[in-house]
N, C-alpha and C positions, 0 to 999 in steps of 0.2 A: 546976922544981916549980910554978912560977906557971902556964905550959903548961899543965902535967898536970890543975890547978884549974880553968882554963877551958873543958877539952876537959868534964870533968865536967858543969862548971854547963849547958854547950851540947846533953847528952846528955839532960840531968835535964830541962832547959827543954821538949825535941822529946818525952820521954814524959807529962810531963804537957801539951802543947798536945794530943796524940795523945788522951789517954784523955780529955781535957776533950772534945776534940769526939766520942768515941764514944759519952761521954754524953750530949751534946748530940744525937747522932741517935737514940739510944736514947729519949731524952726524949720526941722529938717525934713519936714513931711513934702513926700513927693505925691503930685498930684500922676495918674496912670488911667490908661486905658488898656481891658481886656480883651481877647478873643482865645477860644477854645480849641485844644489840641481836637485834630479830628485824624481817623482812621481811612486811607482811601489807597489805591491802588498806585503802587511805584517800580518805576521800573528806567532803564537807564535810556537816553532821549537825544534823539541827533539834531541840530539845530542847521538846516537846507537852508540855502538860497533858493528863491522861489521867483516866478513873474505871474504878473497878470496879463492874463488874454482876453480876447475876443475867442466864443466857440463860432464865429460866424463871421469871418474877414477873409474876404475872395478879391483876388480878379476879375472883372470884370470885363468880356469880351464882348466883339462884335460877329453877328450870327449874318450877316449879308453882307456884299462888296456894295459900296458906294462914298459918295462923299458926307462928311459931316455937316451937318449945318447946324445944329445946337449941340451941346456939352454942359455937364450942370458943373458949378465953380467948385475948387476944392474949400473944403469946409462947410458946404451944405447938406443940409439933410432932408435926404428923402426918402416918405413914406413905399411901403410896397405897395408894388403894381403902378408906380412913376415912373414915366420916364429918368434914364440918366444921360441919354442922346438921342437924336436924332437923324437917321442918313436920309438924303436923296431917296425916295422912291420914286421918281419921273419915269424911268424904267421899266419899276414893275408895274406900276401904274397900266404902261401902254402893255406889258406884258397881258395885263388882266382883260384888256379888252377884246386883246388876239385870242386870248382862252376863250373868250363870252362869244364872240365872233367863230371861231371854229364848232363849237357846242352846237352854237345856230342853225348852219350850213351842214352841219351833219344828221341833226333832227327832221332836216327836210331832206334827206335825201333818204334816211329812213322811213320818212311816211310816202315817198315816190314811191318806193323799192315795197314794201307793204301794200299800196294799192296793187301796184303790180302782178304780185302774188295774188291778189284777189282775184282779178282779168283772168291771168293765167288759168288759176284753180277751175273759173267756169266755163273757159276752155277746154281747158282738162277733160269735165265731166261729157260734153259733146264731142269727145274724140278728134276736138280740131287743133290740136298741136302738143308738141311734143313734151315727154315728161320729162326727159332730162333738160331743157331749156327751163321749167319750171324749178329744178332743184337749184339750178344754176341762180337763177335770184335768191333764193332761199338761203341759199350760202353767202352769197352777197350782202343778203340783210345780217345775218349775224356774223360778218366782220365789220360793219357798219355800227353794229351795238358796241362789238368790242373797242371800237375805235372812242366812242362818244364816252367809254367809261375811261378811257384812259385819257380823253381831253377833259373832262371835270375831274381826274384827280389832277391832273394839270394847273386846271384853276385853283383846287383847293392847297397846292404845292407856291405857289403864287399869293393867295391871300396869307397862308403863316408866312411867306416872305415879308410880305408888304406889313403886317402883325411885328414881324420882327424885325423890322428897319426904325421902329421906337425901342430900344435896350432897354428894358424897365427894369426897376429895382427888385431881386428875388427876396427882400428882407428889408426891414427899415434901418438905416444905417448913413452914416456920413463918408463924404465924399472924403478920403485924405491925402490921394493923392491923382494926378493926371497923367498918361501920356498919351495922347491927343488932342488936339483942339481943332476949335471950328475951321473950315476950310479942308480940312486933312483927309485923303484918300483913305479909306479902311479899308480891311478883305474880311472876311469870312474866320475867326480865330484868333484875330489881331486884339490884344488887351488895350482897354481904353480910360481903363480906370481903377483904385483900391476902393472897397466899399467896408468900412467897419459896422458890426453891431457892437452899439454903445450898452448896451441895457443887456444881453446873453453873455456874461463873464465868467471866468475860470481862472482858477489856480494851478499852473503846471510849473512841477517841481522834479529833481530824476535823483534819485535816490539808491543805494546802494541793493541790489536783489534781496537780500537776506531780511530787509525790510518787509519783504510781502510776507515774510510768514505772521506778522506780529498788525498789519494793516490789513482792515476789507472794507469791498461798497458798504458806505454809512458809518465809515467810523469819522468820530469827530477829532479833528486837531486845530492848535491852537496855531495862530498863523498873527503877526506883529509886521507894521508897517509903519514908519512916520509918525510915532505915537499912538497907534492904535492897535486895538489888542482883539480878536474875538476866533470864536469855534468855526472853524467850516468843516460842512458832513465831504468825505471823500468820493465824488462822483465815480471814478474807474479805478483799476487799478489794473497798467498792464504790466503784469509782469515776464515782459521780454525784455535780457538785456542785452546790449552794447557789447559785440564779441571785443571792442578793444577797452571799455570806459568799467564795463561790468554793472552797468547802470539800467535802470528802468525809471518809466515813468509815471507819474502818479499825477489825478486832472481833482481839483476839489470845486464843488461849486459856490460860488460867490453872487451875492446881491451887490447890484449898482449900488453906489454912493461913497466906497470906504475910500479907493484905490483907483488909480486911473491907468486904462489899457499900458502896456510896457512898463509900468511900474515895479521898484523889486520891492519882494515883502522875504521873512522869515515863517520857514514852517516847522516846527516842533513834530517829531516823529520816532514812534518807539523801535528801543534796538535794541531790545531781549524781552522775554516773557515777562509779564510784570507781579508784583509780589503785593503784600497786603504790610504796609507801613504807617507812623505816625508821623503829621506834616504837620504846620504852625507857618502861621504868617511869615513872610522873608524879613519884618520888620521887627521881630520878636529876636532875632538872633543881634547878640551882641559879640561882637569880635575886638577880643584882647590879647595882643602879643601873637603866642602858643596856643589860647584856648579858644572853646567858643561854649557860649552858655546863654540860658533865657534867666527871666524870673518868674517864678511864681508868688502867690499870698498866701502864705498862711493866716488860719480861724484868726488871730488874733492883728490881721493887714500889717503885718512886715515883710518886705522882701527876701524870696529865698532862692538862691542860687541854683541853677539845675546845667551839668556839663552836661552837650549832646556834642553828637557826629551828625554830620549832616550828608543827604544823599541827592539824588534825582530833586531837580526842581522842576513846577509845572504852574506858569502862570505866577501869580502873586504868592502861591505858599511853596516850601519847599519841607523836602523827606527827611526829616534826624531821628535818632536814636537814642534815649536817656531815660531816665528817671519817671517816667511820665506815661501815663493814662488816657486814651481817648475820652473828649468832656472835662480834663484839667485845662483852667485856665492860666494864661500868660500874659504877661508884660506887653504890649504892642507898640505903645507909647508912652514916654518918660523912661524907658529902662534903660537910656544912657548913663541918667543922673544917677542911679541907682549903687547904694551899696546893699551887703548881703546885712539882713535884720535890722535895715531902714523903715520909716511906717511911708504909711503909703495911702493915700485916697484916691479909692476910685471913681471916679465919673461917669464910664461907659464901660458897656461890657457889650463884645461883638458877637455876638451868636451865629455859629457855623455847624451845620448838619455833616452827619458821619456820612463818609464818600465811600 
């Protein structure tokens, strides 16, 4: 009987060590999410101050002397071929009519001078007067001609005047800044106003020379501003530098909407040849003390520890070096909690294409 009590208590002991530790694994199971080691191209990355521009922000002058009498307000925008002022033409105005007026008076005196020669000519043929008095109008008529062509370029020099005493807009853009206003004498060269294109944007950044050999038209860089993160293709790339800075410049194009003109952004740009690396989300690395390690799953979902070095970062993933396979998956989230041969359930798994 005593036996039979022992085998019991020995039975009862191993099911409850048994469910104690089921619950203990059950306990400790971290919930995780995956994404895949991917292979892509790394290389080491300068981090520029950059602005945003206008490709399309002038001066705006005045192309005739006069007084102003409209000015458009600063902050409005105006479409091209609007005006942005208005001068006084009362001037050319009367200009034009002296042009029309002389045009007139010279057309008649070339159809005088024309008859004339007629008379003469049948003169001429009756022997009743002389040939050189004939030539002599003749030459008279074509300085007469010459004369009428240089009084209708005259007028046509007076209507672009008069054309250009409304300064229209070469571009649609906003007024930002003034110096003139109505009332005010202008000349001929005198600025009147800043005109930005809001909508034609650029990235200009100057970066160190050595940089062109690793950047060309169309390459894509990543460029961060105020929380926002995206690729712009590289419009130019001049590479002339600065005999004192040793700098060049680099223009990237930009779509409206991210960033606003004089804004600073950051642009990511490569400074040496690049290499073929494995990268992992910047969320995957965990940093302890001295080391720095990811996790992975093993077949049977326990956490396993993997030490890497890490390299060049670009965007959300960064470059390390360890244990690891292009299309092994990692820890993304949860792997704070994480110890080495903890269980672990997964939730999601982020699928990433080799770069």
């Amino acid at each position: 009987m005593l036996k039979l009590q022992t085998v019991l208590y020995a039975a009862l002991a191993l099911l409850l060590v048994g469910s104690w530790q089921a619950a203990r694994a059950q306990e400790g199971e971290v919930v995780v999410e995956l994404a895949n080691v991917t292979q892509s191209s790394s290389g080491s990355l300068l981090r520029l101050p950059a602005n945003v521009i206008s490709m399309r922000d002038a001066e705006i002058s005045a192309e005739v002397t006069g007084r102003l009498t409209w000015v458009a307000e600063v902050g409005q925008e105006i479409a091209k071929g609007e005006p942005l002022a208005v001068i006084d033409d009362k001037l050319l105005q009367l200009q034009l009519r002296n042009d029309r007026a002389e045009i007139t008076r010279l057309k008649a005196d070339i159809q005088y001078n024309r008859r004339q020669i007629k008379r003469l000519e049948k003169l001429a043929r009756q022997n009743n007067t002389a040939q050189a008095e004939l030539d002599a109008i003749q030459s008279q008529l074509e300085m007469l001609l010459q004369e009428q062509a240089i009084a209708e370029v005259q007028r046509e020099r007076t209507l672009y005047d008069l054309e250009r005493s409304r300064v229209r807009a070469p571009y649609t853009g906003i007024v930002v800044s003034r110096e003139m206003s109505v009332g005010e004498y202008t000349t001929s060269g005198r600025a009147l106003m800043r005109l930005v294109d809001m909508q034609s944007l650029e990235i200009s950044v100057n970066a160190p020379l050595r940089v062109a050999r690793y950047v060309e038209s169309g390459s894509l860089l990543q460029v961060e501003g105020d929380e926002i993160q995206l690729l712009a293709a590289v419009r130019a790339v001049v590479p002339v530098g600065d005999a004192r800075s040793r700098m060049m410049e680099l223009r990237l194009a930009l779509e409206p909407g991210h960033w606003q003109i004089g804004e600073a952004v950051t642009v990511e740009l490569p400074d040496g040849a690049s290499s073929t690396a494995l990268s992992v989300p910047r969320d995957a690395l965990v940093l302890r003390d001295d080391e720095v390690y990811v996790f992975t799953v093993s077949r049977n979902n326990t956490a396993v520890k993997v030490p890497v070095t890490t390299g060049a970062g670009h965007g959300s993933r960064i470059a390390i070096e360890g244990d690891l396979s292009p299309g092994d998956a990692v820890v993304v989230r949860g792997a704070e909690r994480l110890r080495e041969g903890q269980r672990v359930k997964v939730t999601q798994h982020h699928l990433a294409a080799s770069q």
